[in-house]
C-alpha positions, 0 to 999 in steps of 0.5 A: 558836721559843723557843730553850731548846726547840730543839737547835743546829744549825749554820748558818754557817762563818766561814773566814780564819783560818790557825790556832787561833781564840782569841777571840771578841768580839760587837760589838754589832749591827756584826759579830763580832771574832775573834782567833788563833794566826796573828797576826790580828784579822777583823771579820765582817759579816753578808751583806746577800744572806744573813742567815746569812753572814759576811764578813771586813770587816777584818784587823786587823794588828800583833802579833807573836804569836797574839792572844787576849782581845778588847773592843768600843768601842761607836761614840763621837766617837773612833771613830765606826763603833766600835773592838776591843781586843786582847790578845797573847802579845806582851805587849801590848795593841791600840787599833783604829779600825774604820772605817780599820782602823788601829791607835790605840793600842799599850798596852806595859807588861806584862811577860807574856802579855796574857789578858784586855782590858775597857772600863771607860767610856772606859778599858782595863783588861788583865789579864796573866800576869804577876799585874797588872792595867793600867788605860790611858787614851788610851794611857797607862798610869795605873795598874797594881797586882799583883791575884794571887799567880798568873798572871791569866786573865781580867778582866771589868767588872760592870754595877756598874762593878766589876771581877773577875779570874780567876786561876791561884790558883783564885781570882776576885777582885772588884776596886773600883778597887785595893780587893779586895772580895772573893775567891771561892774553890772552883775546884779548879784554874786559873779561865780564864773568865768572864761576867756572869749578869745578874741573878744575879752571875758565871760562871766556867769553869775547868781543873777541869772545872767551870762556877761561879755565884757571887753578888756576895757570894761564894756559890756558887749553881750548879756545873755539871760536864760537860766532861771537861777543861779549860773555856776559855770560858762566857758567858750569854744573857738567856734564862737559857742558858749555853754553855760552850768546852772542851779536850774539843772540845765547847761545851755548852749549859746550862740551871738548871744541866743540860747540855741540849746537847753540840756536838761540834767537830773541835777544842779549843773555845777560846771560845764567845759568844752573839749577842743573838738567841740564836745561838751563835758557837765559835771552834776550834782547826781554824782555823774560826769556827762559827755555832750556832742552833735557827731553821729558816730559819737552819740550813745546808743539806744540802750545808754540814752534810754537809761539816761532818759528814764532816770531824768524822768525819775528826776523830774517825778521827784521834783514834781509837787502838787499843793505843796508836796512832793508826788512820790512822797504822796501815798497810793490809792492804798491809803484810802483803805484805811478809815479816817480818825475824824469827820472832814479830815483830809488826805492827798494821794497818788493817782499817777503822775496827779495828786488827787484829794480825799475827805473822810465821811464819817457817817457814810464811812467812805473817803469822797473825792475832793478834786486834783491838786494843783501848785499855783502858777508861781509855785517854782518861785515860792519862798522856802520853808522850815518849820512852818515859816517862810525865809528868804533862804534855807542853807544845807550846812554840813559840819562834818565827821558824819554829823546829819545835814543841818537847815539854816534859815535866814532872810536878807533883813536879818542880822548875819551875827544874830542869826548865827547866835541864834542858829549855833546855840538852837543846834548845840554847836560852839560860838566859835564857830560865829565868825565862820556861821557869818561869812557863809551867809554872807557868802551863800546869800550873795550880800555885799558890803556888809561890815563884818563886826571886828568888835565883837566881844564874846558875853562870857569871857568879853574878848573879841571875836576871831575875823580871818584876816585881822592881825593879832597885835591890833593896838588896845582899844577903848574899852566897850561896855558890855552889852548884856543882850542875853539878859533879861531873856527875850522871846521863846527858844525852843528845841525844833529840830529832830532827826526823826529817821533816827528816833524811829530807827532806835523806837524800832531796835527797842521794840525789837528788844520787846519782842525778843523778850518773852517776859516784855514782849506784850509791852511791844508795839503791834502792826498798826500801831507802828503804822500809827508811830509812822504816821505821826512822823509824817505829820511832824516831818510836813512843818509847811501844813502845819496850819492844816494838818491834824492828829486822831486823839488815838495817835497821842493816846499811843505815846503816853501808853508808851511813856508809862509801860515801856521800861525807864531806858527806852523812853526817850525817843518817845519823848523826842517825838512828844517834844515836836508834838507839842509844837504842833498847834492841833497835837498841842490841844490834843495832849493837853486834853489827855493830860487833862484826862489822864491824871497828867501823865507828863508830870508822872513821867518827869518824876520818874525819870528825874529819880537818880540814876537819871539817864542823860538821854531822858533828862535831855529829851524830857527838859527840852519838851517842858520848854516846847510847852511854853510857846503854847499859851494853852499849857500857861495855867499847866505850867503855872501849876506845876512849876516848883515841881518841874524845877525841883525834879530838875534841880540836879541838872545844874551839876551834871556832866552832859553839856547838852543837858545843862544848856537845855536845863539853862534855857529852860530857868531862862523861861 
């Protein structure tokens, strides 16, 4: 059967891997390389039992971060049963020996993340974010220059013997030896993929959407459009196919320029490659290496295809949003059991694969069937969101040693260094990572010609920044006066982010303490008031409906409860949880009511856990709450009226230990 007459189907699934698959690199008739998110490169082997089977042969251990772009060394003197370089996000690059499974060679010289590796006979060339290519012979370094103005994506050798580079310039770049031959302009946005089209010139993919020939001498020959996001990967197959990877969890198959094909994956396509007898191998953010082919007897069987088909479907539930939200994280008709808290009060649940809308009666006690919800015909395009507020982008960004996922907002007409100024001090993390902050903006946001700001002085000590790549013996410049932009104070920072997993895990481990304590155990939270506690998370969890969502009176009544009766050790959580209640413009209005009510219970609560010994955690979660209050105007008179207690209960902190303490504490004399 001719393979560009028949559709993919799958034929084999290729498990290991406990995150993201990256890359893939096809080595020859031996196996295929794989690359990921968990640190690790597997070689896969073919199955002499089953020639549709893979097998983990080996794992390949050394980086420190997820691994990215991979090259095949075909077997020689050195390494005999062949050898796979690897690129990191740890700066570096990888030697492999596959016949031990030990590391040759560790290739340290860039400054950023590596993003693309190749063979140029027996040398290594690497391409980095940080602009430069690096050419290594034998594990050292011989040569490197700057071949972009912007981060590069990608590097592949030409059965020429040139070299070409894709860059975050939108640019390709043929390169013979340090010598630009040409540069292939067109793409619109970042060019994160490339791949000879024998006989013909380079493909490239890119974060415009788009798929390019070029010819060698720089001409465009075909544009292939499709893919509704981001395009990681392309490659070719003798047969004149080509397979395409994108962020729209499809790779597609291309024939003279017309999609014949889409496969759907239940994730982001990360990288896509043709094995020489036509096959296709996917590598997905699911975790899970797939095998593609159009040879009956290669195709998976009934069982396989059925559990690959019902976790797709599980996939596409997940994504599913109706009004905003995500269906399987709607409630069942269970929820309408529980009565309302107020009159016209809303909810959405989950009637099959539709969200349905429900409004409380108060006087006929009954939830009312409002209608299904629906996403508007735009809905997949729409901005993201955090905190209520729409951006261009919102980053994942992991920084490591088992720290939780942070959200970086940004917008395309926002300062890169301002935002990172702002973003590094909000999450508690160091300056220096300014300069690093930027150029993954810029990186992830697709900018190009930016200035990077070599002159820079830090506010505290007045010295420049660190930019990779700058030489240290820069001759003195004109001294800069310096700018004091932190003073006076403009604007309101405040403390809007929560692990709220977290605050509930550690609310319920002190509750448990309650329970398991006969004198304390009535101090305990009951059945439905933990359903309340979860309840109020969810609320504060769903920032995009904050303009919409609202508390019960009861809901607040239950966390001052506890702020008074739970013992001075276990209150800071419920503290937290009152910090991002009081950022919420309905439990805002609702907690100043009670304070009002109650004989202010928040100010009783700072006076008790100011008294020395303080715990840190209390102070921490305390101070940043009164500093939440001052983006409400309705808390003006309240703070007016209490500000010398609230400073004097504070005033220890200036000498405490905790840097977190004192930063909070110095934003909050700030305001």
């Amino acid at each position: 059967m001719e393979i560009d007459s028949a559709e993919y189907q799958l034929s084999s699934e290729l498990r290991g891997h406990e995150d993201d698959v990256r890359g893939i690199c096809i080595c020859g008739n031996a196996g295929i390389a794989t690359s990921s998110r968990d640190r690790t490169v597997r070689f896969w082997t073919l199955d002499p039992s089953d020639k549709r089977k893979y097998t983990a042969w080996k794992i390949l251990l050394g980086h420190t971060s997820f691994v990215g772009p991979l090259a095949w060394i075909a077997p020689n003197e050195e390494f005999p049963e062949g050898g796979i370089v690897s690129g990191g996000m740890d700066t570096l690059a990888m030697v492999w020996d596959l016949k031990t499974g030990e590391r040759v060679h560790t290739l340290k010289g860039h400054q950023l993340q590596v993003t693309g590796v190749a063979l140029d006979d027996s040398d290594v060339v690497s391409s980095s974010v940080d602009c430069t290519l690096r050419r290594w012979r034998k594990g050292k370094a011989v040569e490197f220059w700057e071949a972009h103005k912007a981060a590069i994506q990608a590097v592949i050798k030409l059965p020429s013997n040139e070299l070409i580079t894709g860059s975050s310039d939108t640019t390709l770049k043929l390169w013979r030896g340090q010598n630009c031959i040409h540069t292939f302009v067109g793409h619109t946005d970042t060019v994160r993929g490339l791949a000879v089209m024998p006989d013909l010139g380079v493909l490239s993919a890119s974060h415009d959407g788009s798929i390019r020939l070029w010819a060698l001498t720089g001409e465009t020959l075909m544009e292939m459009v499709g893919h509704t996001s981001i395009v990681y990967s392309v490659d070719s197959h003798a047969s004149g196919l080509i397979v395409s990877g994108s962020e729209d969890c499809f790779a597609k198959i291309w024939k003279d320029g017309v999609c014949v094909q889409s496969i759907e994956h239940p994730g982001c396509v990360w990288d896509a490659k043709f094995l020489e007898n036509g096959d296709v191998v996917t590598a997905c953010s699911d975790g899970v290496v797939r095998i593609w082919t159009v040879q009956q007897d290669r195709i998976a069987n009934s069982v396989e295809l059925e559990s690959y088909f019902s976790g797709l479907s599980q996939f596409k539930i997940s994504r599913k949003r109706v009004g905003g939200l995500k269906l399987e994280d709607l409630p069942g008709l269970e929820a309408l059991q529980v009565p309302g808290a107020s009159d016209g009060q809303t909810i959405v649940v989950r009637e099959g694969d539709n969200g349905m809308a429900y409004s409380w009666n108060l006087r006929e006690q009954k939830w009312d069937k409002i209608g299904e919800v629906v996403d508007g015909p735009d809905d997949t395009t729409a901005r993201p969101v955090l905190d209520g507020i729409q951006y261009d982008y919102v980053f994942d960004v992991d920084i490591g040693d088992g720290e939780p996922i942070r959200k970086l907002p940004y917008n395309r007409s926002d300062n890169p260094y301002s935002t990172a100024d702002k973003w590094l001090l909000k999450e508690n993390l160091p300056l220096s990572y300014r300069q690093q902050v930027v150029e993954f903006i810029l990186q992830n946001s697709g900018q190009k010609n930016f200035s990077l700001d070599t002159s820079y002085r830090d506010p505290y000590t007045g010295a420049n920044a660190y930019v990779p790549g700058e030489s240290s013996n820069k001759s003195a410049a004109v001294p800069v006066k310096p700018s004091f932009k932190h003073i006076p104070k403009k604007g309101i920072l405040v403390f809007d982010a929560a692990q709220f997993e977290g605050i509930l895990k550690k609310i319920s481990e002190f509750n448990n303490a309650l329970m398991s304590d006969p004198e304390k155990k009535s101090l305990s939270l009951t059945e439905v008031e933990i359903s309340r506690l979860v309840a109020v998370v969810k609320i504060l969890k769903e920032t995009s409906r904050y303009h919409s969502s609202t508390f019960a009176d009861v809901d607040i009544a239950l966390m001052l409860k506890l702020l008074k009766s739970w013992p001075l050790a276990m209150i800071f959580p419920v503290i937290d949880i009152l910090r991002m209640i009081i950022l919420h413009p309905d439990g805002a209005i609702r907690l100043l009511k009670l304070l009002e009510d109650e004989n202010d219970v928040l100010m009783d609560m700072i006076k008790k856990i100011t008294i020395s010994p303080a715990l840190a955690a209390n102070l921490l979660t305390s101070i940043r709450a009164v500093c939440n209050l001052f983006k409400n105007s309705c808390y003006r008179n309240w703070l007016l009226n209490h500000r010398s207690e609230i400073l004097d209960a504070f005033s220890s902190c200036y000498s405490s230990s905790n840097k977190n303490v004192l930063l909070s504490y110095s934003t909050l004399l700030l305001k």
